[in-house]
C-alpha positions in Angstrom: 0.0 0.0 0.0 1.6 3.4 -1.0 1.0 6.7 0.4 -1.8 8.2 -2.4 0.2 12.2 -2.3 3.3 10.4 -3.4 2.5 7.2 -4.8 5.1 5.6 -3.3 5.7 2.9 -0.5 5.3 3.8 2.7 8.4 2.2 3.6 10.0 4.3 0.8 13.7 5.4 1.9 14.9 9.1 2.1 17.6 10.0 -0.5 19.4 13.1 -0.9 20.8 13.6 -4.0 23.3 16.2 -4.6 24.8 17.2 -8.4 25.3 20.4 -10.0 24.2 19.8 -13.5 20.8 20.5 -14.5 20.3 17.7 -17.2 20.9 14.8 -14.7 18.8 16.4 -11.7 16.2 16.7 -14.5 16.3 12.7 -15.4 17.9 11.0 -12.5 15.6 11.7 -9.3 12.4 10.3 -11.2 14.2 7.3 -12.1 15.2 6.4 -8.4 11.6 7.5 -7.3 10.6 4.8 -9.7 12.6 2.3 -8.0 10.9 3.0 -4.5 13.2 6.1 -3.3 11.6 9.5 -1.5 14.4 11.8 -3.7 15.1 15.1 -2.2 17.6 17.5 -5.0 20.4 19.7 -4.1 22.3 22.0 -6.7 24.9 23.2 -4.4 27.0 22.6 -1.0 24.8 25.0 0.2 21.5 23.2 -0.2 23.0 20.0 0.8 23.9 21.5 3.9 20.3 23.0 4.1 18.4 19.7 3.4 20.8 17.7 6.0 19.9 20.2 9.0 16.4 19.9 7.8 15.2 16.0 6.9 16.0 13.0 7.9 17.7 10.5 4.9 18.3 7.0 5.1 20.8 7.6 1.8 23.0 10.2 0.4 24.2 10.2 -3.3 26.2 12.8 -4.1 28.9 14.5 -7.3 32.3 14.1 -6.0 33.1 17.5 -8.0 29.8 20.0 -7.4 31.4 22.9 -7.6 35.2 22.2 -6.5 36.8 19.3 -6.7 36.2 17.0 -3.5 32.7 19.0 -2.7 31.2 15.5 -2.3 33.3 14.8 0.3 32.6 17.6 2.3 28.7 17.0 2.0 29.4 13.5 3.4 31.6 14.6 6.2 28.5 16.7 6.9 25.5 14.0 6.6 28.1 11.4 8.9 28.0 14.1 11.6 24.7 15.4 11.3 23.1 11.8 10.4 25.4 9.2 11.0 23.2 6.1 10.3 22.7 7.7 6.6 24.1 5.5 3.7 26.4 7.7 1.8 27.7 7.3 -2.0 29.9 9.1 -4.3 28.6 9.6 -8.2 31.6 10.6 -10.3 32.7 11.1 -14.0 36.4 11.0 -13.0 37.2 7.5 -11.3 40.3 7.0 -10.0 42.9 5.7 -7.4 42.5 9.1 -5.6 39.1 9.2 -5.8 38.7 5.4 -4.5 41.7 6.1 -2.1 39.5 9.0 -0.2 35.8 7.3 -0.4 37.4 4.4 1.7 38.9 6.8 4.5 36.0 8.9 4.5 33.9 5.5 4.8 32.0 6.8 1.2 29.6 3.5 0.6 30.7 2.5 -2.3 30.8 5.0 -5.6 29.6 5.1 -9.2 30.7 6.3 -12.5 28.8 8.5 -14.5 26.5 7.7 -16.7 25.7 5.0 -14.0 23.9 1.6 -14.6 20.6 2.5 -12.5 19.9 -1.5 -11.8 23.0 -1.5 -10.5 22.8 1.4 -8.2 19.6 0.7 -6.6 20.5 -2.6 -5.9 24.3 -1.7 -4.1 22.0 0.9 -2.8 19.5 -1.6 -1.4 22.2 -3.8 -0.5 23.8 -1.3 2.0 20.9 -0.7 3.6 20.4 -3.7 4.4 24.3 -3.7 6.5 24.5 -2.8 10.4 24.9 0.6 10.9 27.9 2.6 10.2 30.7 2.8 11.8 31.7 6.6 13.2 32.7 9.0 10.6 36.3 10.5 10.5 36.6 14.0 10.4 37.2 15.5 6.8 39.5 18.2 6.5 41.4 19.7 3.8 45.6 20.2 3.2 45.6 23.5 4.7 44.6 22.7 8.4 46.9 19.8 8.1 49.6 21.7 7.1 48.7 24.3 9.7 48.7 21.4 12.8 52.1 20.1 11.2 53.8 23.2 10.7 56.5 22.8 13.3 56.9 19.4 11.9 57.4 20.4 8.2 59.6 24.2 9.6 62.8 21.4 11.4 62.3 18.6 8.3 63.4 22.1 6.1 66.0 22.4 8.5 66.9 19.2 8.4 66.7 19.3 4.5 69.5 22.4 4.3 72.0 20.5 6.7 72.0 17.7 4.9 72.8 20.0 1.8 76.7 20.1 1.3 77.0 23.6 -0.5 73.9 25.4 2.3 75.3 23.6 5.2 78.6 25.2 4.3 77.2 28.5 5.3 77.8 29.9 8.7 74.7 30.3 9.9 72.6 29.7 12.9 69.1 27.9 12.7 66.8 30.6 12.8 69.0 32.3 10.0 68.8 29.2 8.0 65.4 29.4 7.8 64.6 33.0 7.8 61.6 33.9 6.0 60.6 30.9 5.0 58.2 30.0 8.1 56.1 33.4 7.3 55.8 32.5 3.6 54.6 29.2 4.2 52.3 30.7 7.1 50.7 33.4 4.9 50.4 30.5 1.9 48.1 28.4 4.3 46.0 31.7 4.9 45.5 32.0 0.8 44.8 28.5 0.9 42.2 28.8 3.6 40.8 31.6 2.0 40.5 29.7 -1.7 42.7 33.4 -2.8 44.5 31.7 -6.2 46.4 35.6 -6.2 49.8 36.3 -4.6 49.0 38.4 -1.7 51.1 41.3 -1.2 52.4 40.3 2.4 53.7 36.9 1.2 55.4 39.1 -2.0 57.2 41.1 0.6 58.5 37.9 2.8 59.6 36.5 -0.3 61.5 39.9 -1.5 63.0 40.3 1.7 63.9 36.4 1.7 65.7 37.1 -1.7 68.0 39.7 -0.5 69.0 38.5 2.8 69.8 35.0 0.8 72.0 36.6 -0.8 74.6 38.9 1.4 74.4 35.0 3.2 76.2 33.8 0.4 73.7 32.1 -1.1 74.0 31.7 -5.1 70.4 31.1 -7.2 70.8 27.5 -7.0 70.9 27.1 -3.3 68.0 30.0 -3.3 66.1 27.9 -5.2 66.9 24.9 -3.1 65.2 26.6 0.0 62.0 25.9 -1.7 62.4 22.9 -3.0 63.7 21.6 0.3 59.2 23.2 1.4 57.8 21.4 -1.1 59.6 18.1 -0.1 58.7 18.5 3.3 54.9 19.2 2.5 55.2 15.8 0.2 56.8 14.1 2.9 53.7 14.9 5.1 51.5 13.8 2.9 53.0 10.2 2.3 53.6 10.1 6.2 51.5 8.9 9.3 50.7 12.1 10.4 48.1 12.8 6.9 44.8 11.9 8.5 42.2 9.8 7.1 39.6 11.9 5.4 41.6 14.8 3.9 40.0 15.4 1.2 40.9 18.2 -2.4 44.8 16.9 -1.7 45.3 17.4 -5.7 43.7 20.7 -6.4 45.0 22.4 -3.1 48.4 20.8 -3.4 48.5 22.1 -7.8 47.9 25.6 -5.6 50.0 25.2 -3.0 52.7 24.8 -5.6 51.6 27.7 -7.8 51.9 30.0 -4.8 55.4 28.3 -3.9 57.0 29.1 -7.2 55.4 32.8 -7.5 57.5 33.1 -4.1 60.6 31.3 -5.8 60.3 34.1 -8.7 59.9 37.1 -6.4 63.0 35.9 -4.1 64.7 35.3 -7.1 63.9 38.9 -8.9 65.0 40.6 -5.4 68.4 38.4 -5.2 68.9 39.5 -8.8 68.4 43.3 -8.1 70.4 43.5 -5.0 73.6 44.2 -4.5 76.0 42.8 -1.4 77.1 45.5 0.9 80.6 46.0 0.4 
């Protein structure tokens, strides 16, 4: 017996379903209402957020890229707090190791391809319900508060980095002059990141102008200048391959492509301002 406003069961389950493009919010929601789901559409993070703090869903399936890469992730880290008996599942047109990597430590359900084979989603989908409840969610986060909990961590593995470097570790120099400006420029790049800003903000500029030219009445030559950020974006990788990356850290790819964009505007600036100065005679 169905519910005659709806005509659907009354044992019908609640799905969110979350995707940014028109077409397939258009065609997909009345499928799955065919196939016994109460379908509830959201265009953005926003809504998501909206309907999760609102209704109750047995089942979340959601784009993996709504409007940033890793949005879906971030829409399920909200549904496990919020609702953490929901089922939750990733629809995607850009599968992948990474992809599969972060659905298992963000304990994603399982995850589809686009166009998906709708038989075969309802019945995963049927076949999860039917599992003992989930077990508690991790917490998803993104690369710039980890690097911002770790950045002691990366600021002596740089240290580490220049000692072990035959031509830096030459240098008379103490620790803190070793690693000079580079703890404010990585500081101020976690700020841009925070703040999704993809432009070099004029602070960082300064730290990396100022970096330049003390480099240089060091005795630093450019390769050695360049070194110093090589020697950051070894120690960011290193985190990232290490123990200390926590499960459900999600957008590693698109924040680390601008983490490294921001690293080499700062490379060109402190090499423009080593190039300009002159050494104090």
């Amino acid at each position: 017996m169905g519910d005659p406003k709806t005509n659907m069961p009354l044992a019908a389950k609640r799905m969110l379903f979350v995707d940014d493009e028109p077409s397939i919010r258009l065609t997909l929601p009345p499928v799955l209402q065919q196939n016994g789901f109460d379908v509830r559409v959201a265009s953005t993070v926003a809504e998501a957020l909206g309907e999760i703090n609102n209704y109750q869903f047995d089942v979340l399936l959601t784009d993996l890229n709504i409007h940033r890469e890793g949005d879906g992730f971030l829409v399920i880290g909200a549904m496990r707090h919020v609702q953490p008996n929901c089922r939750n599942f990733i629809l995607t047109g850009y599968p992948g190791f990474e992809t599969a990597l972060q659905g298992i430590q963000s304990q994603v359900d399982d995850y589809f391809v686009k166009p998906a084979n709708i038989d075969e989603l309802v019945e995963k989908v049927r076949d999860r319900l039917k599992e003992p409840t989930p077990r508690p969610a991790f917490q998803i986060r993104r690369l710039a508060a980890v690097l911002r909990d770790n950045q002691e961590t990366i600021t002596r593995n740089i240290l580490s980095a220049m000692k072990r470097d035959r031509k830096i570790a030459a240098l008379p120099l103490s620790d803190h002059e070793r690693i000079d400006h580079l703890p404010k420029m990585f500081e101020s790049t976690i700020e841009q990141l925070e703040n999704e800003r993809d432009s070099a903000d004029p602070e960082m500029l300064r730290y990396a102008l100022e970096h330049g030219k003390l480099r240089r009445k060091q005795g630093y030559d450019v390769q050695m200048l360049a070194r110093d950020f090589q020697f950051v974006g070894e120690a960011v990788f290193d985190l990232i391959q290490s123990d200390l990356m926590p499960m459900g850290t999600v957008g590693i790819t698109g924040d680390l492509r601008r983490f490294n964009r921001k690293m080499n505007w700062l490379l060109l600036g402190s090499l423009g301002a080593y190039s300009n100065s002159k050494t104090k005679k």
